[in-house]
N, C-alpha and C positions, 0 to 999 in steps of 0.2 A: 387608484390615482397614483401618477408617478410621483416618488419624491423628488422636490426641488432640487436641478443640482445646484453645488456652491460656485458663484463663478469665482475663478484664481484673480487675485489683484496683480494687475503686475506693476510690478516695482519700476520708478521711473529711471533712467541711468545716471543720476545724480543721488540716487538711495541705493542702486547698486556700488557706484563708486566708495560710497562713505563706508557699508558695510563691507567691503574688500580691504579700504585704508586701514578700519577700527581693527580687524581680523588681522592684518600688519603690526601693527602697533601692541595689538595685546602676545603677540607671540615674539615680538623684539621683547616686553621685557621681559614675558617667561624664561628666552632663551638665557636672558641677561641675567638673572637669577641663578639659572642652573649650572652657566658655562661660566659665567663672567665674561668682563668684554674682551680681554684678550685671545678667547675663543670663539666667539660671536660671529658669526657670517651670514653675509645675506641668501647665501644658498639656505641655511639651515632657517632663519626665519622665514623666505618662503616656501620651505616647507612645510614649517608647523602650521601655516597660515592655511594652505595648499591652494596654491598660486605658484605662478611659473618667476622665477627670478627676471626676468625681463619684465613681467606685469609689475614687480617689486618697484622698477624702476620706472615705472610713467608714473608712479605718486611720491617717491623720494629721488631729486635727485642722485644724492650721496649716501652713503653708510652713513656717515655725521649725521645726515638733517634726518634718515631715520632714525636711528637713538633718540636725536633733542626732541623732534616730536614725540616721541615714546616717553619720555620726560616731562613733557608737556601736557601728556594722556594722562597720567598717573598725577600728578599733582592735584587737582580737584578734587579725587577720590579721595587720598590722603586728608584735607582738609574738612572734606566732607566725614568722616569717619573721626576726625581730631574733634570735630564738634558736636556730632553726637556722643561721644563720649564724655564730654565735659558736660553734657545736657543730660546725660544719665542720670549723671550724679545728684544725691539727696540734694534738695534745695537750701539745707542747712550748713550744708558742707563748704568750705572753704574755696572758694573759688582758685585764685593763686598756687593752691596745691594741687588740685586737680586740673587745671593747666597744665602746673608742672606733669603730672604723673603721664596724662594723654600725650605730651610732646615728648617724653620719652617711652612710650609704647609706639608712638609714631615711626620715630627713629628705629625701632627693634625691627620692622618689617622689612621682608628678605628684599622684599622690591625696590624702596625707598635706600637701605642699604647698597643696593644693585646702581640705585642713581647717584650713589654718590659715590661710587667705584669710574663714575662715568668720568666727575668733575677731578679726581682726583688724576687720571689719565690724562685728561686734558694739558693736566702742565707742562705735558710733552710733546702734545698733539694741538696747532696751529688749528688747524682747522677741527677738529674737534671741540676746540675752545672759542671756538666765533661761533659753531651751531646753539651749544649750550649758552653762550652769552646772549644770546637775542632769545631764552627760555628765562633766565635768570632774572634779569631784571623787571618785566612785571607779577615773577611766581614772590618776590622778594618784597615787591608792594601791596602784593593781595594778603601776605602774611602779616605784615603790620595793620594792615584794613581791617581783616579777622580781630588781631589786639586790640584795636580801638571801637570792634563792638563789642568785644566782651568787657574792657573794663573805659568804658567812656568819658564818666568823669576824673578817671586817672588820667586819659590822655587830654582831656580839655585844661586840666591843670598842671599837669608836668612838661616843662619846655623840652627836657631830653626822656620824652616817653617813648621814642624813637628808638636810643642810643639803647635805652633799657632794655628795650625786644632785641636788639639785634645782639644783644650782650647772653642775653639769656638762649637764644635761638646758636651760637655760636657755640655755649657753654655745652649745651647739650648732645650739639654735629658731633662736638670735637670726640667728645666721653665717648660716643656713638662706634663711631671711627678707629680711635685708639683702645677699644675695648674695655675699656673699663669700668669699674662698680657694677657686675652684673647681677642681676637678682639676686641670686644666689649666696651672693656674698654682704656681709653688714655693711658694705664703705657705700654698699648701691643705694639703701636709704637713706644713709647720712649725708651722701651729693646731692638727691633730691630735698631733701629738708634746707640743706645751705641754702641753695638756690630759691626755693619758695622762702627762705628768711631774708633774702637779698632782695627779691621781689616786696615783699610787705615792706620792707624798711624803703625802698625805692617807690613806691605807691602811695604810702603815708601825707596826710595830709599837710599841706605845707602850713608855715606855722604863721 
């Protein structure tokens, strides 16, 4: 008896499209990574992609709006990954520290580093700085959303639980950015322990 053959599924072009987009998107930030954006070209990302530059351009208008989506792309992961790791952690263990510790291993990643090589260009770049803003402002309210499930009752009772995440989320960009306290070195634990002490004393029950 003959064996069954398999019949091929074919992909509708709506599941094609998405997988050509994604295959865009993950070789923007690869490239973004390796070259940084001021070497970055859409010849080379549709390369990596392997796709013709004109196909690039029936799903991104601009350069711009490909970065922000690539920015776009990668943020979920980042979060997703930020909270498995805090989920790791023993259940004994200190929440507010290991917060801390994930949001600065977050930061260390070449790619998230990559994206914020984006924003920092930006301050020059008009239109580089409208594609990232219309990125920024719901990646900014999903990351307070995230804080407020993890520490709930902190943010059911603190009126500025807000101001506190964006304090500590800043503290961390910046460190990130201007290189500093890296493992390696003592000052790198001592920033993170400030800050998870600035968090507990900001969290503490109001009296």
């Amino acid at each position: 008896m003959a064996a069954p053959v398999a019949l091929a599924v074919r992909r509708t072009q709506a599941e094609r499209r998405e997988t050509t987009r994604r295959k865009l998107l993950d070789a923007t930030l690869e490239a973004l990574v390796e070259q940084g954006y001021a070497r970055l070209t859409t010849v080379e990302v549709a390369k990596r992609a392997g796709v013709s530059q004109g196909a690039l351009f029936t799903h991104f208008d601009t350069k711009e709006e490909l970065l922000a989506v690539a920015v776009e792309h990668l943020f979920p992961r980042i979060i997703q990954d930020f909270l498995a790791g805090v989920g790791a952690r023993p259940s004994g263990k200190d929440r507010v520290e290991a917060v801390v510790d994930m949001l600065w291993a977050a930061y260390q990643r070449p790619e998230l580093q990559a994206a914020i090589e984006l924003y920092v260009a930006a301050r020059t770049d008009p239109e580089l700085q409208k594609a990232l803003a219309a990125v920024d402002g719901p990646h900014r309210k999903n990351l307070h959303r995230v804080a407020r499930e993890l520490f709930p009752d902190v943010a059911a009772t603190h009126a500025d639980f807000d101001d506190v995440v964006e304090l500590a989320l800043d503290a961390v960009q910046g460190a990130a950015v201007g290189g500093t306290a890296r493992p390696t070195d003592p000052a790198h634990r001592r920033m993170l322990d400030t800050l998870a002490r600035f968090l507990r004393v900001s969290f503490a029950p109001k009296a």
